[in-house]
C-alpha positions as CSV (number, residue, x, y, z in Angstrom):
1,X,138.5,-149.0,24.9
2,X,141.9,-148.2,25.0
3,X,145.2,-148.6,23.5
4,X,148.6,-148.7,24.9
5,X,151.3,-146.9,22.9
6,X,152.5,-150.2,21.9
7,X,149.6,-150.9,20.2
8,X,148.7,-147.6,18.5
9,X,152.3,-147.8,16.9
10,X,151.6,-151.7,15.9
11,X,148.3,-149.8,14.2
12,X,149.5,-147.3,12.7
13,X,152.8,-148.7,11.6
14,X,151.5,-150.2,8.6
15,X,149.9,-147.1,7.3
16,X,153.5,-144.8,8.4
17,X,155.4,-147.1,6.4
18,X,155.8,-145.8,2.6
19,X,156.0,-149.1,1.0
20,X,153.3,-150.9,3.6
21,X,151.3,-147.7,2.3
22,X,151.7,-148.0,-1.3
23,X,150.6,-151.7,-1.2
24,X,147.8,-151.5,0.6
25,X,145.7,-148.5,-1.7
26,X,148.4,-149.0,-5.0
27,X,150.7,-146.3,-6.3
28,X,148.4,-144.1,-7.7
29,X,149.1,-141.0,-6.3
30,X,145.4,-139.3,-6.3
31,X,144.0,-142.7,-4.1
32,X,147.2,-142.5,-1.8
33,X,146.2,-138.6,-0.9
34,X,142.5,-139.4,-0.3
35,X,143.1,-141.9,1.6
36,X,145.9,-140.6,3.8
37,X,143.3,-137.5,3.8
38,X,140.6,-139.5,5.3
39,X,142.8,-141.4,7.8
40,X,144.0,-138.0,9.3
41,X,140.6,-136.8,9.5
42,X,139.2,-140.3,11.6
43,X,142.5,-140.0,13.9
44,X,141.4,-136.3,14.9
45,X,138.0,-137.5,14.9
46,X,139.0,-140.3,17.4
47,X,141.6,-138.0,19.8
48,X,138.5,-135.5,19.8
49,X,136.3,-137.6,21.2
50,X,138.5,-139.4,23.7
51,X,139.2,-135.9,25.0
52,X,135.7,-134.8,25.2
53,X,135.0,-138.2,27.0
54,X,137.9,-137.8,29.2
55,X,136.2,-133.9,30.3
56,X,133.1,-135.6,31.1
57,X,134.0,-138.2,33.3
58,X,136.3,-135.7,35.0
59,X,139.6,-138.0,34.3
């Protein structure tokens, strides 16, 4: 599956956006850098594999 730009930015916009951000995991500081942590960590995850898919089927 793939996602236009368009849609990655209406994805991600939520998550980029301090205030969107704070509501959705609170204001607590410690939860705000796990959970940032772990959403960088499933985005590289996600970009890796495309790649390596994209090596594979030669595209």
């Amino acid at each position: 599956m793939r996602f236009s730009k368009e849609e990655m930015v209406k994805m991600t916009d939520l998550y980029l956006n301090l205030a969107g951000f704070q509501k959705l995991v609170g204001s607590e500081l410690r939860l705000q850098l796990i959970v940032a942590a772990s959403l960088c960590v499933i985005l590289l995850a996600v970009l890796n594999r495309s790649s390596l898919t994209e090596k594979i089927r030669g595209d």
